[in-house]
C-alpha positions as CSV (number, residue, x, y, z in Angstrom):
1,X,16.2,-127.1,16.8
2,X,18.0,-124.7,14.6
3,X,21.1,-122.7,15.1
4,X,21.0,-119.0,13.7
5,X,24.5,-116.8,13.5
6,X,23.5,-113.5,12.9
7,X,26.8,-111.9,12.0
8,X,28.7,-108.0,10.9
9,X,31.8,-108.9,8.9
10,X,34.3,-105.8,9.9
11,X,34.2,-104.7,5.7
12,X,30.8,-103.3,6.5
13,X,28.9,-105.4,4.2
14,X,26.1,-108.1,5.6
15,X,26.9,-111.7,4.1
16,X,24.0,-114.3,5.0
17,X,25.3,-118.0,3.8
18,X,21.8,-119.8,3.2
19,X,22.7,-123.2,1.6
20,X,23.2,-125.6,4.2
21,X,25.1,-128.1,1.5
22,X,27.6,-125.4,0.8
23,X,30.7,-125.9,2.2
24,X,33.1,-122.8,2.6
25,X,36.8,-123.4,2.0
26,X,38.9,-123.6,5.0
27,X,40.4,-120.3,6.0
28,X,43.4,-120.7,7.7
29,X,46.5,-118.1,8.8
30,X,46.0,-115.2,8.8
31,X,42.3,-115.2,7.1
32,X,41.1,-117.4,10.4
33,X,42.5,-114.4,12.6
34,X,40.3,-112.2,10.5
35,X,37.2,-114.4,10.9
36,X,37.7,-115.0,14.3
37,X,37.7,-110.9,14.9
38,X,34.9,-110.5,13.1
39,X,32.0,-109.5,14.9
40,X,29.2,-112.1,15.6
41,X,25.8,-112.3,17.6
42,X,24.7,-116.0,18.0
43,X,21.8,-117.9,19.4
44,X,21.2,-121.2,19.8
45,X,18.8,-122.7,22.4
46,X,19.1,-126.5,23.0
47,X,21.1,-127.0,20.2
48,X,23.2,-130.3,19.6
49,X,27.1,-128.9,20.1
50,X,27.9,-130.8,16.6
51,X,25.5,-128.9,15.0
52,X,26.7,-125.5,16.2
53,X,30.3,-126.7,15.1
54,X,28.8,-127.2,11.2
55,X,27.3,-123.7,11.5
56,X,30.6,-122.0,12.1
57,X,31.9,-123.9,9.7
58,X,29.2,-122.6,7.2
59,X,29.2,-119.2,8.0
60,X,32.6,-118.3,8.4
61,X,35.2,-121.3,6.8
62,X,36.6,-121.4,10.4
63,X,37.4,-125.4,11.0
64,X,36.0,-125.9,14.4
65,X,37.1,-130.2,15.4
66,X,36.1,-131.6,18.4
67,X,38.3,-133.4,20.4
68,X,37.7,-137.2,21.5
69,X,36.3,-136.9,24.7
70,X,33.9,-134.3,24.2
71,X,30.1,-135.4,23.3
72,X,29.2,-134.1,20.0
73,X,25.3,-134.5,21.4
74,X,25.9,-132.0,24.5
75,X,22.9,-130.0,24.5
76,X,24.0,-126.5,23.9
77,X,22.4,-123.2,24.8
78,X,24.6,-119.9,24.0
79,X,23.1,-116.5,23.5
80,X,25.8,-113.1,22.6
81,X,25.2,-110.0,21.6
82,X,27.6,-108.7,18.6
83,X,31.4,-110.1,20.5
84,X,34.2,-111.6,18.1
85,X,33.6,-115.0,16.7
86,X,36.8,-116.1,18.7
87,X,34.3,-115.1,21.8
88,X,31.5,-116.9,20.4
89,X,33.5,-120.1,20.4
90,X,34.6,-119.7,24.0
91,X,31.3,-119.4,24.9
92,X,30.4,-122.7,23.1
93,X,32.8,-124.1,24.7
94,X,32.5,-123.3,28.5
95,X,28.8,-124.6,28.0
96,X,30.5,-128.2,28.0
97,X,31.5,-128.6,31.4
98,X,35.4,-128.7,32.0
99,X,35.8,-127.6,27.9
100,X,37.7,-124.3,26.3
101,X,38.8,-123.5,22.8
102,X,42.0,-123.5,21.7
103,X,43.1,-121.7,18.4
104,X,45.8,-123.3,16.2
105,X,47.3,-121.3,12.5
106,X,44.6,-123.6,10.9
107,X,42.1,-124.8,12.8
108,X,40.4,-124.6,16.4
109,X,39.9,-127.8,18.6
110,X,37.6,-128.1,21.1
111,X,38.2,-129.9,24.1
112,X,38.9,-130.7,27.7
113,X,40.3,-127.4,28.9
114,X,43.5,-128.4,31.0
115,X,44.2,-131.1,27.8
116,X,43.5,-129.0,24.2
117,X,45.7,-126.1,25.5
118,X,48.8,-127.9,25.5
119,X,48.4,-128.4,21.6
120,X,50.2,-125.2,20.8
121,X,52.4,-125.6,22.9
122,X,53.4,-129.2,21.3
123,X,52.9,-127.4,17.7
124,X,55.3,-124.8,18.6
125,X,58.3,-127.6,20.1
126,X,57.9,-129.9,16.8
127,X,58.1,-126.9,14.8
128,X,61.5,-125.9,16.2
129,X,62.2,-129.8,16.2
130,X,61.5,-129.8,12.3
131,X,64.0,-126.9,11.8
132,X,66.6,-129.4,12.6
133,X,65.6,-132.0,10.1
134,X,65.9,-129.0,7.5
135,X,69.4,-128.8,8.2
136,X,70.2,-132.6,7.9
137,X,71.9,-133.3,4.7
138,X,70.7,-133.8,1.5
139,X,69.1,-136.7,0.9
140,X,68.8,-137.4,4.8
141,X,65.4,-136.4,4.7
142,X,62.3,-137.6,2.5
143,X,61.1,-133.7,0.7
144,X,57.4,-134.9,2.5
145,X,58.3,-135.0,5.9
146,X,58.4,-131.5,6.3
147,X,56.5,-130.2,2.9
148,X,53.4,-131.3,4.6
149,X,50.3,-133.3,3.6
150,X,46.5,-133.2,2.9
151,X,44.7,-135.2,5.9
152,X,41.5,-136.4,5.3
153,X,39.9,-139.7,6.8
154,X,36.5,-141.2,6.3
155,X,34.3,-142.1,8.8
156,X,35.4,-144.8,10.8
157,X,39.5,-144.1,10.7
158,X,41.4,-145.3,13.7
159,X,43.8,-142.8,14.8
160,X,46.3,-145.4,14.7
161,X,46.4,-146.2,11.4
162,X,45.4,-142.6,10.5
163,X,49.2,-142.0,11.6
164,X,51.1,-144.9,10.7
165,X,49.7,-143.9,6.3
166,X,50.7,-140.1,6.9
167,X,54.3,-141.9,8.0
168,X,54.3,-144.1,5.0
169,X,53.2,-141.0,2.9
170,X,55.8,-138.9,4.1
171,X,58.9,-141.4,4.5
172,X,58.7,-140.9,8.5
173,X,59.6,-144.3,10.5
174,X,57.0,-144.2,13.7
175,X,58.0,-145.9,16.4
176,X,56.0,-146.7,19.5
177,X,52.6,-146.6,17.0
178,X,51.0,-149.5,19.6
179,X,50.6,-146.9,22.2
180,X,47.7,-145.4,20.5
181,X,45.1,-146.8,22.0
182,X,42.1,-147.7,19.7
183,X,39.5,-145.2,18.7
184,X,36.6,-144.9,15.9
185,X,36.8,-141.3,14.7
186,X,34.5,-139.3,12.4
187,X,35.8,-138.5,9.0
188,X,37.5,-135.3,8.5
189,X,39.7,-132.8,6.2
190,X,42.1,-131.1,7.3
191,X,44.4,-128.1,6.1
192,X,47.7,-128.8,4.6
193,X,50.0,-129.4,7.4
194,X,53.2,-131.5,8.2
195,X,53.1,-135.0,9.7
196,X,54.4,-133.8,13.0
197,X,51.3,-131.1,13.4
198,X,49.3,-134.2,12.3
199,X,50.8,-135.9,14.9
200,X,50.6,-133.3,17.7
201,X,46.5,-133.0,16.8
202,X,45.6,-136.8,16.7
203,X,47.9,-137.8,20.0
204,X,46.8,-134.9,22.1
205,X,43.4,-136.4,22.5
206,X,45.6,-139.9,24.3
207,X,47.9,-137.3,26.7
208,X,50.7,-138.7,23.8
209,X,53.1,-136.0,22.4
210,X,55.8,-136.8,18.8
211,X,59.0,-136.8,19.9
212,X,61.3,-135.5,16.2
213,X,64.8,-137.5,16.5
214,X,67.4,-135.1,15.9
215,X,69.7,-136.9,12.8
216,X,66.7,-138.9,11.0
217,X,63.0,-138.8,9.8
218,X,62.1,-140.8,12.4
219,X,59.6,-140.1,15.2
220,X,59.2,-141.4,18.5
221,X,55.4,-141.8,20.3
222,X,55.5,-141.0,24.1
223,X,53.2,-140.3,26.7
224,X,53.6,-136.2,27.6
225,X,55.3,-135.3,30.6
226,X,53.9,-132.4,32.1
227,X,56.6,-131.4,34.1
228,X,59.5,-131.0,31.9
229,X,60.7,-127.8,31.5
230,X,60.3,-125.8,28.2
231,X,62.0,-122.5,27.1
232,X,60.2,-120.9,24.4
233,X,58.8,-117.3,23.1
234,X,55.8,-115.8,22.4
235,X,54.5,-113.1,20.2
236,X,52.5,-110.6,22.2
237,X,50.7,-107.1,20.6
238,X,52.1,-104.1,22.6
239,X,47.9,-103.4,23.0
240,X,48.0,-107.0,25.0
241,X,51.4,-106.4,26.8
242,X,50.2,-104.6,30.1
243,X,47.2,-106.8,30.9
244,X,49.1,-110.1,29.8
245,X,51.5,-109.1,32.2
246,X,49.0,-108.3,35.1
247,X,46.6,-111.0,34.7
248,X,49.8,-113.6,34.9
249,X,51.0,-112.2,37.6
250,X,48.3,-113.2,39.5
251,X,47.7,-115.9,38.5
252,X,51.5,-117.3,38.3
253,X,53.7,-115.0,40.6
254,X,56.5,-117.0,41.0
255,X,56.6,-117.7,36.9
256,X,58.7,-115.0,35.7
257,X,57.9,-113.5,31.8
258,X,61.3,-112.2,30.3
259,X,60.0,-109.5,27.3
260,X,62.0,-108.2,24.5
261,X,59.3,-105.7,23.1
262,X,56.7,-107.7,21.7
263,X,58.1,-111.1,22.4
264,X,58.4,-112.6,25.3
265,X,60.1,-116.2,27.0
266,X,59.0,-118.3,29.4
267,X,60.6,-121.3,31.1
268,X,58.4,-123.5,32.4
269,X,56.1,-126.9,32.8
270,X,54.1,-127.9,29.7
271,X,51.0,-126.9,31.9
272,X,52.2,-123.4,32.2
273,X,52.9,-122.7,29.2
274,X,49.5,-124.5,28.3
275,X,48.2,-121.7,30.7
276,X,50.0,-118.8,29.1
277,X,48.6,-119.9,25.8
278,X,45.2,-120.3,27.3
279,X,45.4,-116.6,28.7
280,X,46.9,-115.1,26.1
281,X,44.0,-116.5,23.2
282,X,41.4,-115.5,25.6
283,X,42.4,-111.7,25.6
284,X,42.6,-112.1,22.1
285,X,39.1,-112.7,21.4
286,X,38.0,-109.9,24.3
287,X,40.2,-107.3,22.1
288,X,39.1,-108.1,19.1
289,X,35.3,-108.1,20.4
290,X,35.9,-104.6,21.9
291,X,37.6,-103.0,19.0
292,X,34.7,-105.1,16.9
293,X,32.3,-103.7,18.5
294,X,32.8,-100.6,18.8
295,X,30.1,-98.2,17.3
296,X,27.4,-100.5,17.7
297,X,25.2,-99.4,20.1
298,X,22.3,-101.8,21.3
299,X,19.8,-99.9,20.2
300,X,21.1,-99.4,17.1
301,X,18.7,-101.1,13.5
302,X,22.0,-101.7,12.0
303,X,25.9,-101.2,13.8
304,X,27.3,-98.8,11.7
305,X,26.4,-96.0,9.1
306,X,23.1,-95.2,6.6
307,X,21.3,-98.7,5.2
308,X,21.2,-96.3,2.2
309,X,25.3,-96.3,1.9
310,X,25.6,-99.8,4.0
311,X,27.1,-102.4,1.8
312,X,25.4,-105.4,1.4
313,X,25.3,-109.6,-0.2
314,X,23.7,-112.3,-0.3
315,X,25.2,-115.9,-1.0
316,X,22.6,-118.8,-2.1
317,X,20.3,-119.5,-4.5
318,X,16.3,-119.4,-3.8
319,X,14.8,-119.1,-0.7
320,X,11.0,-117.4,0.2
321,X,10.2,-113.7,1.1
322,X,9.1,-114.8,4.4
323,X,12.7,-116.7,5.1
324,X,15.3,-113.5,4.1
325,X,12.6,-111.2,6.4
326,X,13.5,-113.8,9.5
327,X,17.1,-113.7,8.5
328,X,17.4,-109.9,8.1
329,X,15.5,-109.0,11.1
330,X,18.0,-111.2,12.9
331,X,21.0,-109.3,11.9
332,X,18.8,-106.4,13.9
333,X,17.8,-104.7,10.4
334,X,14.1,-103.3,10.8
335,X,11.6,-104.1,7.9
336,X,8.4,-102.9,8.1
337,X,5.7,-104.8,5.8
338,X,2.6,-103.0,5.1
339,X,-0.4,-105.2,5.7
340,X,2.2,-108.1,6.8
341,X,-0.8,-110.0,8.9
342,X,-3.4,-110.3,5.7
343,X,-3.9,-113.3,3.7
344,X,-2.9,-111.7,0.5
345,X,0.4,-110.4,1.9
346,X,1.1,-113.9,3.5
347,X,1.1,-115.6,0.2
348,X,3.3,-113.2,-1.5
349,X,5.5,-114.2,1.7
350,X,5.5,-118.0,0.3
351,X,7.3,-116.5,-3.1
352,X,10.6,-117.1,-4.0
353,X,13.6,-114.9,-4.7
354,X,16.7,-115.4,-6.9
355,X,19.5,-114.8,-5.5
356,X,21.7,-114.6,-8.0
357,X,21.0,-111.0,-8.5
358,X,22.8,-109.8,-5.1
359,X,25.5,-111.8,-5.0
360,X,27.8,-109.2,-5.4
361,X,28.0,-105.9,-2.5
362,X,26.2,-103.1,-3.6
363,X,24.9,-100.4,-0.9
364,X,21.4,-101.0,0.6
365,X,20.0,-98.3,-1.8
366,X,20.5,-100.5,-4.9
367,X,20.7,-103.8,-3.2
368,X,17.3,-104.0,-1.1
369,X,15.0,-103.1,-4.6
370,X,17.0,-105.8,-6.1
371,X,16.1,-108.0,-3.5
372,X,12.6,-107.6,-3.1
373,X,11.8,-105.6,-6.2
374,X,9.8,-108.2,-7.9
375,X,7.8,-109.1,-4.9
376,X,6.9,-105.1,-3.7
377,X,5.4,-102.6,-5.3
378,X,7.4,-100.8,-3.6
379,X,10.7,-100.6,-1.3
380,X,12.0,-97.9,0.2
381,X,15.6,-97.4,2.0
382,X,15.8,-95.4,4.8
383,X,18.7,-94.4,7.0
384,X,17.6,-96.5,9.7
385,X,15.2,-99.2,8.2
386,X,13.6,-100.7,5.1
387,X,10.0,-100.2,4.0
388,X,8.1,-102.6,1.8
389,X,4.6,-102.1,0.0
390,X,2.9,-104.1,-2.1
């Protein structure tokens, strides 16, 4: 079956990605936050969960992985209305029983949920770990082991020696590399990063953690214990502050937050602050979906202003009349076809567009004659929806 992500990026211009083959580049920072707030309705009924991962992929560059244990052939059925891509993922997720989402600065992995939500946790200790080795004298420490690397694997890579090559590319001595168990992975390429986020990402999915040695580029593989006692701080929007603060104590009275305006420290268990993480992403996304969707009413042909004024593009080649109808009718935009039923009007359906001629935005009142001007004899724009003679 197919997936469809029928999606309003927050710039107010309609982007429909309809080359499967065409792969995105990777957003990552602070252009994943933005396409995770963007707003998003998605429907998928039966769908394979590997195939919904490549979707997002397509449509927005986000770099959904999967983590070991999860079946990429789960049998997946979500259906939103317009809620922020981080929302959609969630959902996606909690149709895999026992499985959440967990957002990284690069990537999101999705996983078994009291597992994946201790990875930014780990990211966040090696981090301050690797600050240390910045202070080592010169020539202590190899300019890779903390400049970061390009990961990429084929299909087939065993996690073990996945790590033991980033070592040996970035002058890192591994120790404890046998407790890795063996795994066949799927081949995958990942964001720049540093060997100990590497790390943190590949031994997660064994309950391992990288230990950073203190005086040396050398790092020690242990299993994680889940009881020792972390310090660290969080960044928290003021918007987020109050119910942060409400929903955890509930949840964890006797685990005291300690807030300095927008950041805040906890002491605790890896678990907790796997928790607080876990909390804190998930009223995220819910913020971002409100303030996404705000304005777009459900009864609404398009969230927003005029169609006339609306900006609009299209990226792809050639596709039929009959295919950008289905697409833009998804994306709730109403297009009324005169005679759409007869054989004559069903042909022209068959034609084919280029493209190439709305690639870039233009508002609806220039970019829908564009579209379908050499198919109709004529297209109108109104306020509300688009009308094509032919």
């Amino acid at each position: 079956m197919a997936v469809w992500c029928r999606f309003l990026i927050l710039a107010c211009y309609l982007c429909a990605v309809l080359r499967a083959d065409e792969q995105p580049q990777v957003v990552t920072g602070s252009a994943l936050q933005k396409a995770l707030a963007s707003s998003v309705s998605w429907s998928a009924d039966g769908v394979a969960l590997q195939s919904q991962l490549a979707s997002v992929r397509q449509q927005s560059g986000i770099l959904v992985l999967r983590d070991r244990r999860v079946d990429p052939r789960s049998s997946i059925t979500v259906e939103t209305g317009f809620v922020a891509r981080a929302a959609v993922l969630q959902q996606i997720a909690a149709a895999v029983p026992d499985c959440s989402a967990v957002v990284t600065d690069s990537y999101v992995l999705l996983g078994p949920a009291n597992r994946v939500q201790r990875l930014p946790v780990l990211l966040k200790e090696v981090s301050e770990q690797e600050n240390l080795w910045k202070k080592l004298p010169a020539g202590r420490l190899p300019r890779k082991a903390v400049s970061g690397l390009q990961p990429e694997w084929s299909a087939g890579a065993v996690p073990r020696e996945i790590l033991q090559r980033a070592a040996a590319e970035c002058g890192i001595e591994l120790e404890n590399a046998e407790l890795v168990p063996h795994d066949v992975w799927g081949a995958v390429q990942l964001p720049r990063q540093s060997f100990a986020e590497l790390a943190c990402l590949v031994l997660v999915q064994f309950d391992l953690q990288p230990v950073l040695a203190a005086d040396s580029p050398r790092v020690r593989i242990e299993p994680i214990d889940a009881a020792r006692v972390l310090e660290l701080k969080y960044s928290v929007p003021l918007k987020q502050k109050e119910q942060l603060q409400s929903e955890w104590r509930q949840r964890h009275p006797e685990a005291g937050l300690r807030w300095s305006s927008s950041t805040v420290t906890l002491k605790a268990d890896l678990d907790l602050h796997a928790d607080f993480v876990g909390v804190q992403q998930r009223l995220s996304a819910l913020g971002a979906g409100a303030g996404a969707g705000a304005g777009a009413g459900a009864g609404a042909a398009v969230p927003g202003d005029s169609l006339r004024t609306r900006q609009f593009q299209l990226q792809g080649e050639r596709v039929t009349v009959g295919y950008l109808l289905q697409e833009l009718r998804k994306n709730r935009i109403v297009i009324e076809v005169e005679g759409e039923n007869e054989p004559a009007v069903q042909r022209l359906l068959q034609g084919v567009v280029d493209l190439s001629v709305v690639r870039e935005k233009q508002p609806g009142l220039k970019f829908f004659p564009a579209l379908f001007g050499g198919q109709f004899r004529t297209v109108e724009v109104l306020d509300d929806r688009i009308r094509l003679k032919p």
